[in-house]
N, C-alpha and C positions, 0 to 999 in steps of 0.2 A: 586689884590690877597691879601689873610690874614694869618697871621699865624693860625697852627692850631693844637691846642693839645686834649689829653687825659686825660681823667678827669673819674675813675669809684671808684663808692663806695660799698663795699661790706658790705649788710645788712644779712651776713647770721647769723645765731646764733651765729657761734663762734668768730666774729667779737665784739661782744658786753662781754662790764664788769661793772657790776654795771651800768645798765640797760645803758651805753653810747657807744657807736662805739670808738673802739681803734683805736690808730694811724696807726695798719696792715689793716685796711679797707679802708685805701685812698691812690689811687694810679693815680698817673698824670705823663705829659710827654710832653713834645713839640716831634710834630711830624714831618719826614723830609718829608713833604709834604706841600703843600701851598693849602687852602681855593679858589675856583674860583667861582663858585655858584650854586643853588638848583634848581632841577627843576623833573617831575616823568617821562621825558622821559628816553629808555634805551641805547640812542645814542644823541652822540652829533649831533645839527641838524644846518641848516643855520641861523636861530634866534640865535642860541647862538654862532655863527660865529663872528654873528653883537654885542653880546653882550658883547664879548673880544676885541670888540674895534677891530675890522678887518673888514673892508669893501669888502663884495663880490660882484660881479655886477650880478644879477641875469638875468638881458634883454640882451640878448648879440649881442642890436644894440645900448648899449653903452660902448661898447668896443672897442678900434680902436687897431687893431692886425697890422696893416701896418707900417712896415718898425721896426719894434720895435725887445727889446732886450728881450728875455725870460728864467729865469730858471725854471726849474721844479722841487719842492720838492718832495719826494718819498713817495710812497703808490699812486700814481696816476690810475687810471681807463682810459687808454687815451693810446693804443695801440702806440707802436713808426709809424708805417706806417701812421698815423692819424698828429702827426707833423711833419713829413716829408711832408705831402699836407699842413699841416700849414705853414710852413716855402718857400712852391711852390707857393701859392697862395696871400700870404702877404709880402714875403720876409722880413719874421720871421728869425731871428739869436737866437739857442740855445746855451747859454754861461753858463757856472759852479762859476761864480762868484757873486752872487745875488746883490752885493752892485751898479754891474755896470747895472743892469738888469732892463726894463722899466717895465715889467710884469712878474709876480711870478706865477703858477700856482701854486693851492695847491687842495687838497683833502679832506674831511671831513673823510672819511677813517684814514687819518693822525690823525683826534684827536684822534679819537678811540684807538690808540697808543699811544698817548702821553699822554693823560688824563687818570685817574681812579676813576668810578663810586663805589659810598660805597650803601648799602642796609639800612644803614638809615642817619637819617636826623642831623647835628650837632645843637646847640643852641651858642646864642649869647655870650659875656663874663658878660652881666648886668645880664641873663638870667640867669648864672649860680651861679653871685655872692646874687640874689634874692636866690636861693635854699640854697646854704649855708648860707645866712643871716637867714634862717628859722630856721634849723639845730641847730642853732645855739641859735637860741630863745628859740626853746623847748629842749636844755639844752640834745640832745640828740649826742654829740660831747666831749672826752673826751679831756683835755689839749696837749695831742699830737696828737689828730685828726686834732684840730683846728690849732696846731703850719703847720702840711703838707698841710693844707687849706692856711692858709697863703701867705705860700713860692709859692703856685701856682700863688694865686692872686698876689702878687709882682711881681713874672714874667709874667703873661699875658697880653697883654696890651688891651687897651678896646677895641680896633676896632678886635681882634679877633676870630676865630668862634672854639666852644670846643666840643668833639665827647664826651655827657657826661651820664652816664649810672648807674643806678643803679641796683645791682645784688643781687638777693637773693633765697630762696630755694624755689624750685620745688612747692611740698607741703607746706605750709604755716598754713595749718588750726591747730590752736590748741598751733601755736609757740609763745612761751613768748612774741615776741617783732612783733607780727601780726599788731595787733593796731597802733603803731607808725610806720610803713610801709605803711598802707593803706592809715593812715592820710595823710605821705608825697604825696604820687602817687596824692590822692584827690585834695591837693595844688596844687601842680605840672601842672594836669588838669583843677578846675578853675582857675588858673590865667595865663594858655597857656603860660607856661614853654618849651613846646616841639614842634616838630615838629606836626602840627594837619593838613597839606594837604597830608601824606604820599609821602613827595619830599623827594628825594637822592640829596646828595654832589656828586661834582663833583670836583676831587683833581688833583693837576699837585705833582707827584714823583719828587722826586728831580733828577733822573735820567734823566727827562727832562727836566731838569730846560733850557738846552743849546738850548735845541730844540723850542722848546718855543719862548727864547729869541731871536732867529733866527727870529722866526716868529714875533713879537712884535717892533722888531727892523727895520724891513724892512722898506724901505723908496719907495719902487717899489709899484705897484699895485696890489693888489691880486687878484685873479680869481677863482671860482671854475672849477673842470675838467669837470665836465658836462656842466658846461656853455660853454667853449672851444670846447667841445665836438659838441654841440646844433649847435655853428657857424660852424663849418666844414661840418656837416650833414644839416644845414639847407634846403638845396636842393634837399634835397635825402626823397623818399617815406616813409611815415610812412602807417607801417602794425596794418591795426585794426583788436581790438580782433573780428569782426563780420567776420573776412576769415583766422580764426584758422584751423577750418575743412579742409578748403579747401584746404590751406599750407601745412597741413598736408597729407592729402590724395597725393598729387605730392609725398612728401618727403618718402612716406610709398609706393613709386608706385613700379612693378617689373620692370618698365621700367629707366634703369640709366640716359638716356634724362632728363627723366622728376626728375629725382631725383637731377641732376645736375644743373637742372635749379631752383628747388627751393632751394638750397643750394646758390644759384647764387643769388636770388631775396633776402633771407635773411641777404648777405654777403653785399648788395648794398643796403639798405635801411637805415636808420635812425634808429639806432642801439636802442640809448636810449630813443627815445620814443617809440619804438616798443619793449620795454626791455621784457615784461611780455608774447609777443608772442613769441619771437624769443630763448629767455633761455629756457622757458619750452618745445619747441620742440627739441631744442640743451640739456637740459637736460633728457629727456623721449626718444630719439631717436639717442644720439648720435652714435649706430656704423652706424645707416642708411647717417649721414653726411659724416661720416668716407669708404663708399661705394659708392662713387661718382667722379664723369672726373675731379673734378676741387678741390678736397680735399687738395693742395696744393699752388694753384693759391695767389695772393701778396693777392687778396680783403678777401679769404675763412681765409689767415693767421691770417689778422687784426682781422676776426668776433674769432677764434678760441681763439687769446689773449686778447681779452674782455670779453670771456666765460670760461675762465681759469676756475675757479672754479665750473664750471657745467657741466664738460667732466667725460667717465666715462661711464659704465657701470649702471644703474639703475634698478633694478626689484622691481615688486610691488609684491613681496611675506613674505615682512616683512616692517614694520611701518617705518624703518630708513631712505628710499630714500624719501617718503613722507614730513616728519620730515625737510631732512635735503635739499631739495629743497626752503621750506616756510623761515627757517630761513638761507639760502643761500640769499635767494632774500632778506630779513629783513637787514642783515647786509650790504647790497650792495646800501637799501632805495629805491628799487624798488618792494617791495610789493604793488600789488592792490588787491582790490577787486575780479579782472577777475582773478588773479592765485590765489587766497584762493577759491574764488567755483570752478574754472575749477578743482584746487587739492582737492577736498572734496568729486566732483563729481568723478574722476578719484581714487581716494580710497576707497570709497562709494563699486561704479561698480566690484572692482578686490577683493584688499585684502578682504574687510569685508564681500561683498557678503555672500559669503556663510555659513561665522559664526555670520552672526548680521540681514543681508541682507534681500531681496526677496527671494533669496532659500534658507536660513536657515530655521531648521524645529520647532526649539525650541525658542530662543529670536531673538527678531526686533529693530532693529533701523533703522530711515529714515533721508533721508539727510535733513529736518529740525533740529532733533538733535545731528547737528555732525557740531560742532565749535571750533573756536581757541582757545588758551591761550589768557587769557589778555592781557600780555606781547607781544604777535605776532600779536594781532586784534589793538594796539598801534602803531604800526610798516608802519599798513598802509596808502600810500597815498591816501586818495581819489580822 
């Protein structure tokens, strides 16, 4: 971790006297947030698990679950019925005190909470002290610009990292001090001053500092929940996206047998690899779930609290259940491929039909040009 401040310079006209930047144009700050590192994902992922120095065990046939002591930190994806066969089948002991605990699960969910991601990039402290040593060359810093430069440099220490910004007007064309602006940006750019792969910071709030230390502290072994997960289900059928149709058709039947039984085969399979089938039909279908023999059975309950967040009501007569399906799966790290065209196709066909569509009578769109956000086409696993 680093420290990490604020550093922004205000080039606007009224900032300058006698063609030099006053001392009200420079504004700095240590911030109550600590520096962790850069990177242009928009979720913290298992790489940068490993890159806090937390070991997860990805193969989860080197994990030995037997006989051992477990706590669970919170934001888990790991229904309680799931360690309940954990604890049947390993004679797992769930205990509240991590210190005494042989295995920790944890979630990547969790950082998503504990961390926070900035929309740009900070610079180094040598990085910053090069920009103000220019500044300062070209004599464009007036004696008490340069005295609140100072005081910053004195307190920053070199390892580091500064969120640092230069702010100026809108319009520019025509303003007295254009030229010494442009110049700076120019320098700034050949001598990569800035962030030039378009990576975000990723910052620990001080409000986690404890939370954090929790995790950093731990002398047990860490696990992810899907890894957990993976071993408990490893016996259990995974559903390919090639017998979507056919899941479906059961689960859409008039007949509540057959509706019960796929509610049944869904509830009993391997949840998280079959994630991209089994939520989009629990998503796009659920009261058809919620109309079935076995809608409260222990196995329907487990599937029901692992799908928490894609229960509900859904109609495809407005873009929001679309929407909010894709980045449902995105923040969960179960985006594929199969649920971005099954959803593209399933949007395609309903909503846009008939205002973009084949039966529209005036403008066409076809599902070659009908794609994600960047941000969400990022998101997916292949």
């Amino acid at each position: 971790m680093k420290n990490f401040y604020k550093l922004h310079i205000n080039m606007r006209e009224e900032h300058w006297i006698n063609n030099q930047l006053e001392s009200g144009a420079i504004t700095w700050e240590k911030r109550d947030q600590m520096y962790l590192f850069s990177n242009d994902n928009y979720q913290v992922t298992n790489d940068d698990f490993k890159l806090l120095g937390l070991p997860s065990v990805d193969d989860s046939a080197d994990v030995d679950l037997q006989d051992k002591k477990i706590y669970r930190f919170p934001k888990l994806t790991l229904p309680r019925q799931k360690v309940d066969l954990l604890k049947e089948t390993y004679n797992c002991k769930v205990i509240r005190d991590i210190d005494k605990a042989d295995i920790a699960i944890v979630s990547l969910k969790l950082f998503d909470t504990i961390l926070e991601r900035t929309w740009t990039s900070s610079i180094s402290c040598y990085e910053t002290y090069t920009i103000i040593k220019y500044l300062k060359e070209q004599g464009l810093l007036s004696d008490g610009a340069i005295l609140k430069l100072q005081e910053f440099l004195q307190e920053a220490d070199k390892g580091c990292r500064v969120d640092f910004k230069l702010q100026k007007d809108w319009a520019m064309n025509g303003q007295p001090h254009e030229p010494e602006i442009n110049a700076l940006e120019k320098y700034i750019e050949d001598n990569e001053l800035k962030n030039m792969d378009g990576h975000s910071d990723w910052l620990l709030p001080k409000k986690s500092y404890d939370a954090f230390h929790n995790l950093m502290s731990s002398k047990c072994q860490l696990v992810l929940d899907i890894t957990i997960g993976n071993i408990i289900d490893s016996e259990l059928a995974v559903i390919e996206n090639t017998k979507y149709n056919e899941v479906e058709a059961m689960l859409l039947s008039n007949d509540i047998e057959n509706r019960t039984l796929a509610v049944e085969m869904l509830a009993n399979c391997n949840i998280e690899k079959s994630f991209d089938v089994v939520s989009s039909l629990y998503f796009w279908h659920y009261d058809w779930f919620k109309s079935s023999s076995n809608w409260n059975s222990v196995n329907v309950k487990a599937l029901r609290a692992r799908l928490k967040d894609y229960e509900g009501n859904h109609n495809t007569s407005g873009i929001y259940s679309f929407n909010s399906y894709l980045t449902t799966l995105g923040k969960d790290r179960k985006l594929t491929r199969f649920a971005v065209d099954k959803t593209r196709n399933k949007l395609m066909n309903t909503l846009m039909n008939s205002l973009v569509g084949k039966d529209s009578d005036v403008f066409k769109v076809d599902i070659n040009n009908l794609y994600i956000a960047d941000k969400i086409e990022s998101m997916i696993d292949e």
